[in-house]
C-alpha positions in Angstrom: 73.4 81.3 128.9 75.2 79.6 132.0 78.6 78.7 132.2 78.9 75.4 129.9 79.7 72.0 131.7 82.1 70.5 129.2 84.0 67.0 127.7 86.7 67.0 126.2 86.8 63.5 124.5 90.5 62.0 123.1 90.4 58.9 121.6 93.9 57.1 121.8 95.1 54.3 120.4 99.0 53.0 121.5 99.5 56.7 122.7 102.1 55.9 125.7 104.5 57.8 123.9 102.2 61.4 124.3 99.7 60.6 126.7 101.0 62.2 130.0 102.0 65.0 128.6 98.9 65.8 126.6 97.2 65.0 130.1 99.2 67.7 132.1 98.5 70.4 128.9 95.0 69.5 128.7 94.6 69.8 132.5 96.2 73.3 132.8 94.0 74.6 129.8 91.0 73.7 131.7 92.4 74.7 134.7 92.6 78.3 132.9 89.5 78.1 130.9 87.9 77.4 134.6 89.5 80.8 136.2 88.1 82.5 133.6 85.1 81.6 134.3 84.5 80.1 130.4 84.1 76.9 132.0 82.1 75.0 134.6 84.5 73.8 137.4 82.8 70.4 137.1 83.9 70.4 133.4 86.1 66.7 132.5 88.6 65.3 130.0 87.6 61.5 129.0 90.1 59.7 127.7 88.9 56.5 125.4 91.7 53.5 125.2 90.6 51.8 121.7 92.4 48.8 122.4 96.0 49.9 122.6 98.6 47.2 122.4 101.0 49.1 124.7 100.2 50.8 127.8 98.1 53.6 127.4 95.2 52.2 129.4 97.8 51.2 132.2 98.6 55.0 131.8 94.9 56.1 132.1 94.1 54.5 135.3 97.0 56.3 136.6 95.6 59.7 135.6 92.3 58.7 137.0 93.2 57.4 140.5 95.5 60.7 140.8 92.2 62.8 139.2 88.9 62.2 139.3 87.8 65.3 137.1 89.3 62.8 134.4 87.1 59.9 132.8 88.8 56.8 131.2 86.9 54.4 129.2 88.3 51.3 128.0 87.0 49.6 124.9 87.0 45.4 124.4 89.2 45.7 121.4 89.8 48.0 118.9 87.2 49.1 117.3 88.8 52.4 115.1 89.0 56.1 115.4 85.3 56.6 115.2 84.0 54.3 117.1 86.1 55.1 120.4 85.0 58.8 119.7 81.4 57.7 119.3 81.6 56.0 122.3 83.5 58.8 124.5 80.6 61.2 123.8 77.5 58.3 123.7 78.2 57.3 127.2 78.6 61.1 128.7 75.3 62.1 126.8 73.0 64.6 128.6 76.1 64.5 131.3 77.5 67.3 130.1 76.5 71.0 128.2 78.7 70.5 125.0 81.5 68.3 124.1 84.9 68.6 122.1 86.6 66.3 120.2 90.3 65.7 119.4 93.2 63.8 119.4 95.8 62.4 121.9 98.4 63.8 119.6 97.2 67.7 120.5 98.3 68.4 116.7 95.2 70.2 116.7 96.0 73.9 118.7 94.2 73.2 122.0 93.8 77.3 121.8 91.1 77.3 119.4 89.1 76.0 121.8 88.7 79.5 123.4 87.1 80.4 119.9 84.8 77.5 119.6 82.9 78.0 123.3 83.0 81.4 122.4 80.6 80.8 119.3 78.8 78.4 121.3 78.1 81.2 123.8 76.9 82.9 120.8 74.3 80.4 120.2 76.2 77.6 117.7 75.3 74.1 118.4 78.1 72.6 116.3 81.1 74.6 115.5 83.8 73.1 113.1 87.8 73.8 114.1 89.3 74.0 110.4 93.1 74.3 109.3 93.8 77.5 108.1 96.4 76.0 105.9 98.5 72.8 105.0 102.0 74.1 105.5 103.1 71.7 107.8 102.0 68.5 105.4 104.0 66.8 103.1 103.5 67.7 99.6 101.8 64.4 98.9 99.6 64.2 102.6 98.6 67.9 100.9 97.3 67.6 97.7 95.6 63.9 98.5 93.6 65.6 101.7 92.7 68.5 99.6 91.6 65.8 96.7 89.3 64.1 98.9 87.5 67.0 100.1 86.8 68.3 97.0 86.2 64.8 95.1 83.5 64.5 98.7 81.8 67.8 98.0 81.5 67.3 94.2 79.6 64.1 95.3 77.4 65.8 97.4 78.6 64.5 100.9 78.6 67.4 103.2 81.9 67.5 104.8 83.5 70.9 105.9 86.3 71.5 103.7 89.7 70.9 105.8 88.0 70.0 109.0 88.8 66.6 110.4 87.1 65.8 113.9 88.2 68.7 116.2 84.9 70.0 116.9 82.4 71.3 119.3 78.9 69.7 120.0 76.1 70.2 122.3 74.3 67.9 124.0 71.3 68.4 122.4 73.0 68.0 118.7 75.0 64.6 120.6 71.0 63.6 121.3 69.9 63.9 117.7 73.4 62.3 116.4 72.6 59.0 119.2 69.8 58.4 116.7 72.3 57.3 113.7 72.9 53.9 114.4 74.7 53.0 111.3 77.5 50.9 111.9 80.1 52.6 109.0 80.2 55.6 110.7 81.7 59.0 109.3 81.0 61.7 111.2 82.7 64.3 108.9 79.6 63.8 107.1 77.1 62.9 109.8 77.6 65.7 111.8 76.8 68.5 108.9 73.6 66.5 107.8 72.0 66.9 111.9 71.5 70.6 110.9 71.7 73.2 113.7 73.0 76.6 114.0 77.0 75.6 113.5 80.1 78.1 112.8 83.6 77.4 112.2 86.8 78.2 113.7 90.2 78.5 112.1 93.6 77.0 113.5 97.3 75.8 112.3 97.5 72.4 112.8 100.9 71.7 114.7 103.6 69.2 114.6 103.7 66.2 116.5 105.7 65.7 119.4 106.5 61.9 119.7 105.0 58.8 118.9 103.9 58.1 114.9 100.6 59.2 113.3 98.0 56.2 113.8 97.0 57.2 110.1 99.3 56.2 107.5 98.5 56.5 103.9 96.5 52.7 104.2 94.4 54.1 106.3 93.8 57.2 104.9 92.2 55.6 101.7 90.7 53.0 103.8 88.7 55.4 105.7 88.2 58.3 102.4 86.8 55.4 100.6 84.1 54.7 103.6 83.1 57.7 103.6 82.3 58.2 99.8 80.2 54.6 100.2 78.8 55.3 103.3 77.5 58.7 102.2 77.3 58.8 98.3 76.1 56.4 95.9 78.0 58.6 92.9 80.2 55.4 92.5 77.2 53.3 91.4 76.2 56.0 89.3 79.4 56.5 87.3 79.3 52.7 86.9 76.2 53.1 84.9 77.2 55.6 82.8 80.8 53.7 82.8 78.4 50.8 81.5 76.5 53.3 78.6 79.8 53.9 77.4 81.2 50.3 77.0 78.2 49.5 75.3 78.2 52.5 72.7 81.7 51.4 72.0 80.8 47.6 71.7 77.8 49.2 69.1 80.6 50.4 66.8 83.1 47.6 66.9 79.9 46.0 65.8 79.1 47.8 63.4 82.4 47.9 62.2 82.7 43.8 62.8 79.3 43.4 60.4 80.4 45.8 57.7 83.7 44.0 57.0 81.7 41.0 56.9 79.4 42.6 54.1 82.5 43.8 52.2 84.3 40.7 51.7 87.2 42.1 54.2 88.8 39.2 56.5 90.3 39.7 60.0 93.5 38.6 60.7 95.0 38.0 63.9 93.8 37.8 67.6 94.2 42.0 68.7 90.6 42.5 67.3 89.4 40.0 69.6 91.6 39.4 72.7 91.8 43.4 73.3 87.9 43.7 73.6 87.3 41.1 75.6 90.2 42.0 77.9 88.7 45.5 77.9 85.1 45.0 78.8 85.3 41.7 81.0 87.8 44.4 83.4 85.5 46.5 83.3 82.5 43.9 84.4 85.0 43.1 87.6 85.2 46.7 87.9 81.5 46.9 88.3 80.7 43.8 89.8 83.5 44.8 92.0 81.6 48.3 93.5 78.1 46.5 93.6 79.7 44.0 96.0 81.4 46.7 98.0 78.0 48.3 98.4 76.2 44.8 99.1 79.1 44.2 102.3 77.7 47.5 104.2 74.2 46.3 103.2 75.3 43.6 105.1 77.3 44.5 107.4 74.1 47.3 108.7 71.4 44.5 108.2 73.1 42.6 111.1 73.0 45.3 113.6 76.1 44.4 115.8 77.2 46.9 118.1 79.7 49.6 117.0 82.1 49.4 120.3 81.8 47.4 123.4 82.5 48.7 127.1 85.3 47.0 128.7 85.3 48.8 131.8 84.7 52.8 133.3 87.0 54.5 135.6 85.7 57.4 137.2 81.9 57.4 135.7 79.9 60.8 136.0 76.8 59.9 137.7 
């Protein structure tokens, strides 16, 4: 196999904190990677503003005009996490050999890397970076991530247990994945379902050196909950059998309701009733609830709108 040509893609979103200094690391690992030969010298870094309030695209163009081996793209608004890394690696495809994902923050060790095109060499197609541990989380952050993976496997979505989106792709797997044009997009699960020859590679996940995470606990839920309805219809399912069980119980108040009746006994007071009612119209809502959560991405596919929009392109491979 050749030398690969490849992209590293970092989305960023209000990054001005970080950004120049995970420019001038991620410019001197290439720069080394390129030496050894493990690299193409044409390889890039394409940086992908999501619509930052603050000045990270100002910040950007800087790095751009100084270095054209860097490609900035600029997004209309912000348009979330996975739709600015969607559209740093749909607007490079068949540009480059393979492509690597991750985050302006670097919390991710930039030095697995070395691993991951080394399995590529080998003949992967998608290799996975995943933490080795959760050391450096809070207690909480810990056992809620580890919750969601397992509560996502048990479901039958295929995500890679502790990986997030630090991961290598080549361009023919970036072809096949240009083909999903769902707008709810979760590539923790997308990715695994393309197939291909993939491996994995392990790494510590690092601390983060300024700015604040861009995924608080809101988000967190916000995004595990789209990817159990984007991928899984489980939730429907355990509504149904949610359903037969409200029902068997409304069968033996029932039965118990007719055989006072028969025996002459009287009810007194409202618990009987009130507590019922209370208990199974919740549970309707409930229900009603999940369909209409389902029916909104229905909806929200059925009109096709695009999943990010191209403000502008500084430094465009050709």
């Amino acid at each position: 196999m050749n030398i690969p040509k490849l992209l590293l893609v970092v989305p960023c979103y209000n990054e001005q904190e970080i950004l120049n200094s995970t420019y001038s690391k991620l410019k001197v690992y290439l720069q080394s990677l390129r030496e050894k030969s493990v690299i193409d010298n044409d390889s890039k870094i394409c940086f992908v503003n999501d619509g930052s309030r603050d000045k990270t695209w100002h910040i950007i163009e800087q790095i751009c005009t100084n270095d054209n081996q860097v490609i900035g793209i600029k997004l209309s608004r912000n348009f979330g996490h996975q739709s600015a890394l969607v559209a740093g690696l749909l607007e490079n495809k068949d540009l480059f050999d393979c492509y690597i994902s991750i985050d302006a923050d670097l919390q991710d060790d930039i030095q697995a890397i070395d691993g991951m095109l080394e399995k590529y060499m080998n003949g992967s197609k998608v290799v996975y970076g995943v933490r080795s541990d959760r050391t450096t989380d809070s207690w909480f952050k810990r056992i809620t991530a580890e919750t969601f993976y397992k509560l996502m496997l048990s479901m039958g979505v295929p995500v890679v247990y502790n990986h997030a989106d630090f991961r290598l792709l080549d361009n023919q797997v970036l072809r096949e994945l240009a083909n999903f044009n769902e707008v709810n997009l979760f590539l923790r699960g997308i990715i695994p379902t393309i197939g291909f020859e993939s491996d994995k590679v392990y790494y510590k996940r690092l601390e983060r050196e300024a700015g604040e995470t861009k995924y608080p606990l809101k988000k967190m839920l916000i995004f595990a909950w789209n990817g159990i309805t984007a991928f899984s219809t489980f939730p429907m399912r355990a509504v149904l059998w949610f359903g037969i069980f409200n029902f068997l119980i409304a069968l033996s108040i029932g039965v118990y309701v007719l055989t006072s009746k028969f025996l002459g006994y009287t009810v007194e007071g409202w618990t009987s009733i009130v507590l019922p009612m209370a208990f199974f119209s919740g549970s309707d809502m409930i229900a009603i609830g999940l369909i209409g959560e389902y029916m909104g991405k229905i909806y929200e596919e059925v009109k096709g709108r695009p999943r990010y929009i191209i403000d502008r392109i500084e430094n465009q491979e050709k």
